[in-house]
FITI-339760 format. One line per field, with one value per residue (C-alpha): residue number from 1; chain; x, y, z. Coordinates in pm, whole numbers. Layout:
N
pos: NUM / ... $
unit: A / ... $
px: X / ... $
py: Y / ... $
pz: Z / ... $
***
This chain:
93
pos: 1 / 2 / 3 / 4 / 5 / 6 / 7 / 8 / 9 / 10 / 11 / 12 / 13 / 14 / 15 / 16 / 17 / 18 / 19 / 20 / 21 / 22 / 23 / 24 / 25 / 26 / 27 / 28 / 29 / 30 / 31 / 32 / 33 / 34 / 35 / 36 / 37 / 38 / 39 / 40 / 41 / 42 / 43 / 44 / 45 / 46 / 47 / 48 / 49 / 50 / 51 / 52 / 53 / 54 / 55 / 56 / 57 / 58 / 59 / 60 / 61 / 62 / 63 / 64 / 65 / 66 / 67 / 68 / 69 / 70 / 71 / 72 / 73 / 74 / 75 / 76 / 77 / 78 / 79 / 80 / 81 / 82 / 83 / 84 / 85 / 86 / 87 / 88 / 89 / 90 / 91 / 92 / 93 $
unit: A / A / A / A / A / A / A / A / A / A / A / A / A / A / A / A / A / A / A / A / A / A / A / A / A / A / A / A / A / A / A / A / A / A / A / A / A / A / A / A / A / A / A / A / A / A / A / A / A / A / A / A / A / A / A / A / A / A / A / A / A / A / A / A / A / A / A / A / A / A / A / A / A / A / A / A / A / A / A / A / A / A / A / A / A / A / A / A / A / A / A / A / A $
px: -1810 / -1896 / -2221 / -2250 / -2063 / -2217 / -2133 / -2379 / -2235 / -2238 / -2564 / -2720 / -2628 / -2787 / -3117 / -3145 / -3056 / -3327 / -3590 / -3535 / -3578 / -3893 / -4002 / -3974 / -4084 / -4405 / -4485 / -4424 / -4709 / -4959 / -4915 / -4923 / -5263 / -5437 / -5319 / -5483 / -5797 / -5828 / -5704 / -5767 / -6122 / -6010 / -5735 / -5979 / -6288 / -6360 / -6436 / -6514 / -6206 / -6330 / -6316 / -6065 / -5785 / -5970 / -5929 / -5545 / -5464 / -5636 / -5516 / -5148 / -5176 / -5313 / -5050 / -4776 / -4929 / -4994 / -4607 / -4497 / -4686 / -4577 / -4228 / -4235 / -4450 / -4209 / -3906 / -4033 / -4144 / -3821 / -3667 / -3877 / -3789 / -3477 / -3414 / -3595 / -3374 / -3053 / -2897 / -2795 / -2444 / -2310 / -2249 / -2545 / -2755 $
py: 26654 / 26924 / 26866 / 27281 / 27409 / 27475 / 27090 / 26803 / 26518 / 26168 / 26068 / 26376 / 26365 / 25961 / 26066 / 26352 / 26092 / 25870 / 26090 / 26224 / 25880 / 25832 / 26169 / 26030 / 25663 / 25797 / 26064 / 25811 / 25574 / 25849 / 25985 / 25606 / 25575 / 25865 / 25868 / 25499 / 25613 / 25921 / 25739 / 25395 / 25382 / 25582 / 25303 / 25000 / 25019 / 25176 / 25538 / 25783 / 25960 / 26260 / 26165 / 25905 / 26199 / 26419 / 26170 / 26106 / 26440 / 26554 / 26211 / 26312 / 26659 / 26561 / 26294 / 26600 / 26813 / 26492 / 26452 / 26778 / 26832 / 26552 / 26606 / 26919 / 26828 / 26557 / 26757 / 27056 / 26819 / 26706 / 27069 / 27156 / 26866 / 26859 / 27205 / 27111 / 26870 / 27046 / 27243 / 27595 / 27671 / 27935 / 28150 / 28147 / 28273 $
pz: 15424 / 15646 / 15886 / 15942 / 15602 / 15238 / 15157 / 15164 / 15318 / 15136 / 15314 / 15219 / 14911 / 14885 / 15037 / 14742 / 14536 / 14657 / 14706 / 14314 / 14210 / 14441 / 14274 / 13861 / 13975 / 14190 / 13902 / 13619 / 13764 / 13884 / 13518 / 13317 / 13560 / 13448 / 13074 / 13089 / 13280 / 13057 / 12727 / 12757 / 12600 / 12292 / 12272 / 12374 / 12191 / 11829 / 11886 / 11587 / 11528 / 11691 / 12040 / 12038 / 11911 / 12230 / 12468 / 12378 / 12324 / 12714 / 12873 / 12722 / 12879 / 13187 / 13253 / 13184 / 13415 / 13661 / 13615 / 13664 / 13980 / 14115 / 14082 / 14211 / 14507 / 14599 / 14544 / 14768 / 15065 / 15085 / 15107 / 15355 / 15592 / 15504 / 15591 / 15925 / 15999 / 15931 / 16221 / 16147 / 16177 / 16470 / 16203 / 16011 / 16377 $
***
């Protein structure tokens, strides 16, 4: 509504909108690519129980913290440029 206030205008509010979805979608994949990577031979081929239940258990963990990180990578690049790109208001100087 207001381009210097505390509210977001509408296309503000879209490109936060966006750029969460770009931040689940983009950590989804990195995540479903290393759970495979990490997982995927436990999964493929007949592995003593052992190290099959090792590789799911660190390919689950690491595609948690993958997500996670990625997320919150995502999320605080597009602070920081956003907050670049806003002006200040005459009252916030």
């Amino acid at each position: 509504m207001y381009a210097y206030g505390g509210r977001r205008s509408a296309a503000e509010r879209d490109a936060a909108t966006v750029e969460i979805g770009y931040a689940l979608v983009s950590a989804a994949f990195a995540a479903a690519v290393l759970f495979g990577a990490v997982a995927g031979p436990a999964l493929l081929f007949h592995l003593p129980p052992l190290p099959a239940a090792v590789l799911l258990r660190l390919g689950s963990a690491l595609a948690v913290v993958v997500f996670m990180a990625r997320v919150v990578s995502v999320l605080l690049r597009f602070r920081r440029q956003f907050a670049a790109d806003r002006p200040i208001a005459p009252d916030e100087r």
